[in-house]
Structure formats: structure tokens, C-alpha cells
N, C-alpha and C positions, 0 to 999 in steps of 0.2 A: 481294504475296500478298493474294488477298482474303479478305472476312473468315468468308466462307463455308470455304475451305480452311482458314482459321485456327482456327476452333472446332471443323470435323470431325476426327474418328478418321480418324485416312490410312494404312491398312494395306498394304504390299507383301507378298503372299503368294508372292513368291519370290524371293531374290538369290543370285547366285552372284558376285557381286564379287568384288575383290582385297582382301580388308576391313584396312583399315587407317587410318591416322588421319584421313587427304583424304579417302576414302568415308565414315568416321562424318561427315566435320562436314557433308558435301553433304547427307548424310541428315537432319541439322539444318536447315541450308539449304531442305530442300525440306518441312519441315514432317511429315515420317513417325511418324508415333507408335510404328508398330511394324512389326518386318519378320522373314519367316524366312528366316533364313541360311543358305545349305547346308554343314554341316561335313563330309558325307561324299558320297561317290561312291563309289569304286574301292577305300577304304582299308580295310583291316583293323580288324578290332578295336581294338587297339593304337597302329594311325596313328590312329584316328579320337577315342580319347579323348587323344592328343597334341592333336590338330586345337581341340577342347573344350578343354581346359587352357589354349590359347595364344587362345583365344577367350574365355574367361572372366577373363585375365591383363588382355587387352586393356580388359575390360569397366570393373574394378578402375581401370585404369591414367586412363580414360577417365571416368572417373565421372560429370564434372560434365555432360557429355553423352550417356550411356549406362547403361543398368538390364539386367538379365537377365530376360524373361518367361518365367512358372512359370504363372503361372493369367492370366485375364481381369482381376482385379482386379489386375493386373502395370500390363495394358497401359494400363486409366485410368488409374493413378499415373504412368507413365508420360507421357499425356499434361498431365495437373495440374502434373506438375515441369519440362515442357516437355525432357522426353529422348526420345531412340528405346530402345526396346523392344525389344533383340533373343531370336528365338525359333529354338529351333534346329531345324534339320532334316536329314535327309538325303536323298540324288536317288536311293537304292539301298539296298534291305536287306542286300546283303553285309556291312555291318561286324556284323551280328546272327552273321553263321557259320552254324554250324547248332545254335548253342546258345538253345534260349528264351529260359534266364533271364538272358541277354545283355539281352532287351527293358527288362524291366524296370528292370536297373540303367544302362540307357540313360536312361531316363523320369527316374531320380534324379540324372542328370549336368544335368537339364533337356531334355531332349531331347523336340519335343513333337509334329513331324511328320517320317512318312519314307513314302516314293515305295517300293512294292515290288519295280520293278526298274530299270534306266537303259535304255538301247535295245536290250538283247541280254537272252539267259536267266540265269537265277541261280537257287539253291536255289528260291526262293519261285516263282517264275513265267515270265515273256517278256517283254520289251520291245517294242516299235513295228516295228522292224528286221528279224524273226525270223518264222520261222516260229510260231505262236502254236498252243504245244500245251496251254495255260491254267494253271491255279492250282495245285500241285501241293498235296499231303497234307500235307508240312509248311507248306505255303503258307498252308492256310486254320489251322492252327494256331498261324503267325507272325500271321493277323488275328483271332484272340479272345484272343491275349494280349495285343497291341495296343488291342484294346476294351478288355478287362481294366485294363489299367493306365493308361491313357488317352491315349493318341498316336494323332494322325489320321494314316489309311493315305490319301496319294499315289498318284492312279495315271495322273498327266502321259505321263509314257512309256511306258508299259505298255501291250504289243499287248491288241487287241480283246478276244479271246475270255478272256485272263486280266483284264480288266476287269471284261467283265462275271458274273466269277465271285468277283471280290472283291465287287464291290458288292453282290450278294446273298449272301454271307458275313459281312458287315461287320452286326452288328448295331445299328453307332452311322455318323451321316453318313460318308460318303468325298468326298473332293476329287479333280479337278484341278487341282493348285496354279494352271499355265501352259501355257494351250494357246490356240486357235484355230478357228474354225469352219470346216473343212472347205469347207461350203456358199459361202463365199466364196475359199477356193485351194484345190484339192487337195494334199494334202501329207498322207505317212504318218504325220506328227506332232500333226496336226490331225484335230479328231475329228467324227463325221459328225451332223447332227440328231439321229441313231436315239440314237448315243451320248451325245449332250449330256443327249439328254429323261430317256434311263434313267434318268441319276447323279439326276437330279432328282426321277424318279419316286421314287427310293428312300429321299427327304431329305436329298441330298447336295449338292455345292458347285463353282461353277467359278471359278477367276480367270482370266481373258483375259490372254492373253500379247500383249506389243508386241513381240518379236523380229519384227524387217524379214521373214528368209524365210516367216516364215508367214503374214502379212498379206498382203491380195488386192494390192498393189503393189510388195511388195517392200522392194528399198532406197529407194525412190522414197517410199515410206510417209512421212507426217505425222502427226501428232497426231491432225487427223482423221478419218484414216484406222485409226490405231485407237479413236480414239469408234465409227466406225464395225463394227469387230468384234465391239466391247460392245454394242452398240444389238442387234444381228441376234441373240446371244445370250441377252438381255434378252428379245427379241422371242419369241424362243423355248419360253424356260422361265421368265422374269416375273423381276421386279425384285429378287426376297427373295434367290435363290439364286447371284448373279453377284458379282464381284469383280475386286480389282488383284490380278495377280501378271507383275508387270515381264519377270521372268528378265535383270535387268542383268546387264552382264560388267563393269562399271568398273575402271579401271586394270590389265586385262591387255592382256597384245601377241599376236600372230599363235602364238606357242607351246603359250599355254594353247587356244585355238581345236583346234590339231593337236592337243592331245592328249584333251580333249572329244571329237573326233569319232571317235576311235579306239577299238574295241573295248577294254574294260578298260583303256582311256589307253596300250597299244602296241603292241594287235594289226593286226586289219582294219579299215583306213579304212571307216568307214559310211557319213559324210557328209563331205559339202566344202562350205560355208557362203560361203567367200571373206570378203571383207572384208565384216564384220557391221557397220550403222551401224544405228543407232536410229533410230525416225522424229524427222523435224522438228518439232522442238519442244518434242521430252524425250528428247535427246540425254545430258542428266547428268541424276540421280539430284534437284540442285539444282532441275531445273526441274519438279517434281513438281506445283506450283501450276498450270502451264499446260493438266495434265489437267484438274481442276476446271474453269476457266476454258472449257475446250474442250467440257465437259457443261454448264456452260451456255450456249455460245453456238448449242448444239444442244437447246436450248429444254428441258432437263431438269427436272422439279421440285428444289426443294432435300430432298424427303425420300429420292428416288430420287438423287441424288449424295451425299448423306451414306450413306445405305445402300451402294451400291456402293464407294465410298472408303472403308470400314470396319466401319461397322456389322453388314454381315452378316455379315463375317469373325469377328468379336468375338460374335457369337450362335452360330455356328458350332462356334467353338472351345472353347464354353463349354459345348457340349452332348457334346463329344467330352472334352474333358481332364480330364472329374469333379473342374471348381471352377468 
């Protein structure tokens, strides 16, 4: 690990892992100061503060390696005590229901990012998948109580036109946790210049995803190859507003894939992924170092790799979570 990775803030701004004890310690391993976790998808109100419970048990259980992030001043403690940070999130507004003040007492479970929809329609809006008929009326009422209480509104998956109606709804930044630049593969999941530049016109945030299908090579994809997605990004809308957001799957098998790509985890197959491998050379979670390593062997400044490995997440977050 070198010692540039070892004194940066290393934020993953998206895991969907199998979170358990082998993933926290690689998440040590690989030097993360802090990551948002996904506790919800498809689940209920009810499953999802089970979800929270059994993630916060874990946290307790795990301590000497693990903290709970509430504010920014979480995640420097965080990396002072030399822990991971986790931040909770969700991939879909459904566990909100259609009750507001669900939000809120989400924000107080710690809950500090959530994605508006997953790839299909929900109360609030449309996913990527869908016909895109935009942001509905409780929609933009699910993102001022969201500014309100301070959790940044996701909108990874979230077809076009309910995009860019959050983001001009959103009075505090919006993100895409994990995505891809269009301009180098096509893919409905991946968002287009037009769409990058807006988020950014408006103050907002991107993390580059390294999932293989979206990358311009695939499975074939290396490390390099996604330096390279960040770079074209970067390229794009400049070094302040870009970030990590992985989207690992660690320690799941072929099941949880099937049920990911399934509408609401059992309806309509959406997507077929096949055998999802990482690119080479951060393949686990552990080898976290060798993205660092990878921005500079790609001639990076050290204040443009510290920013991108964390810094502007942590700026970010601190302008959206009101601490």
C-alpha cells in the first residue's frame, strides 16, 4: 500500500456486498475509510429497518474495525482510528411507502443516501428500464424532505427525464453514486455527456462505477480500464465533482445476480449480466490500493487522487447531510 493511498480519505460511494465479517475485514485490507452500504432495494419498510438492526448489530459486534457514519466528522474519526465508516443507503425509495415522515425517521436510523428508484417505476419516479414518464408530485415532495432532513437523493438508476427533474428539484447537490460514461459504451445504465454535465451544472456529484458490463471492454476490463472511465469523466466536468463508487457484489453467487436483475427481485427479467467479474486488478474490495496506484501510473496529481478517492465525497456529503 503506498503511502499516498495510506494517508488519503478512500471513499467507496456504493457497495452492495454480502456484508459480513470477510467483507468488513477486506474493507480494512484495502484501506476504505468509508463506504455507503446498501440496506435497501425492494424491501419494505419493516424488512428494511430489520436490514438496519442486523447492520448496526454487525457494527457493535465488529467494533474494533467498524464505526457507524452520522456526519463527516464520522468519517475523519473514522479514518484517525484507522476503521471503515459505514454509511447507510438505499438503491430505491420504496422502503419510504408513501408515508413522508417515514424519511425522516429513516435519517435517525442513520440512514444518509437513497437512489429515488431502482431500474423500474415506484411511487416517486422511473428507473433506467422504463418508460420515463418523470418525477411525480409526491416525488418532488419525497426531495424537499430529503433536503430537509439531510440525505442525499441517488439517482444511479433513474431513467433520464425523472433525472433531470430531480436535479432541478433538489435544492442541495444530487449524485450518481455508480455509473459510467455512456460516451465510451452504450448502455441504458450509463449516462450520456448531456447528463453528466447537467448533474454538475447544478452542484452535483458522480462516482464512476467499475461494474465490467458498463465499462468500454467489459469482462475484459482492467483497472486501467476503469482509470480510464474516470479520466473521460473528469475530462468532462473537472476534477472537484467526480468520485469512487465501486457497486461491489462481494461474496454473493449467481442467485443474488438473478434476483438483482429482476423486476422487484421476482417479476420481469430486465437484465442478464451473466457472470459479472471485476476488472483486473480490483477484483476484491482488498485490492483497493491498486486503484490509487493505477492514478498514478496514469500521471495524476496527488491532489487530483486524493480528491477523487475521497475528498470530494466528504465535501459533498457535508453540504447535503447539514454537519
Amino acid at each position: 500500500m503506498s503511502n499516498l493511498h495510506e494517508n488519503s480519505i478512500i471513499i467507496d460511494g456504493l457497495n452492495i456486498s454480502k456484508f459480513e465479517r470477510s467483507v468488513f475485514e477486506d474493507m480494512r485490507k484495502g484501506g476504505v475509510t468509508a463506504v455507503n452500504c446498501t440496506v435497501s432495494v425492494w424491501e419494505s419498510f419493516q424488512k428494511t429497518v430489520d436490514n438496519i438492526a442486523e447492520m448496526k448489530q454487525q457494527i457493535r459486534e465488529y467494533s474494533e474495525i467498524l464505526t457507524l457514519v452520522r456526519t463527516t466528522a464520522d468519517i475523519h474519526r473514522a479514518k484517525k482510528e484507522n476503521k471503515t465508516g459505514i454509511i447507510f443507503g438505499f438503491q430505491n425509495a420504496h422502503a419510504f411507502e408513501d408515508n413522508l415522515g417515514y424519511i425522516e425517521a429513516f435519517k435517525d436510523l442513520g440512514v444518509n443516501v437513497v437512489q429515488l428508484c431502482y431500474n423500474t417505476q415506484n411511487l416517486v419516479g422511473t428507473g433506467c428500464y422504463e418508460r420515463d414518464g418523470g418525477l411525480s408530485g409526491y416525488g418532488r415532495e419525497v426531495i424537499q424532505e430529503m433536503n430537509r432532513v439531510g440525505v442525499m437523493v441517488d439517482l444511479s438508476h433513474v431513467g433520464g427525464k425523472t433525472s433531470s427533474e430531480a436535479i432541478a428539484a433538489s435544492k442541495k447537490p444530487v449524485c450518481y453514486s455508480h455509473c459510467c460514461p455512456s460516451g465510451l459504451k452504450e448502455h441504458p445504465r450509463n449516462k450520456s455527456d448531456e447528463q453528466l454535465k447537467e448533474i454538475a451544472d447544478a452542484g452535483g456529484f458522480v462516482g464512476v462505477t467499475m461494474f465490467a458490463p458498463f465499462l468500454r471492454r467489459g469482462p475484459d476490463a482492467t483497472v486501467e480500464d476503469y482509470i480510464e472511465a474516470i479520466g473521460y469523466v473528469v475530462n468532462l466536468i473537472g476534477e472537484d465533482q467526480v468520485g469512487i463508487g465501486t457497486d461491489f457484489t462481494q461474496g454473493y453467487s449467481t442467485e443474488f445476480f438473478d434476483w438483482i436483475t429482476h423486476d422487484k427481485g421476482r417479476y420481469r427479467q430486465l437484465t442478464n449480466f451473466g457472470k459479472v467479474v471485476n476488472p483486473e486488478g480490483i477484483r476484491t474490495i482488498g485490492e483497493f490500493p491498486n486503484l490509487t496506484a493505477a492514478m498514478e501510473r496514469a500521471g495524476w496529481s496527488e491532489t487530483r487522487i486524493r480528491k477523487i478517492m475521497g475528498e470530494n465525497w466528504v465535501r459533498v456529503f457535508g453540504e447535503v447531510w447539514n454537519v
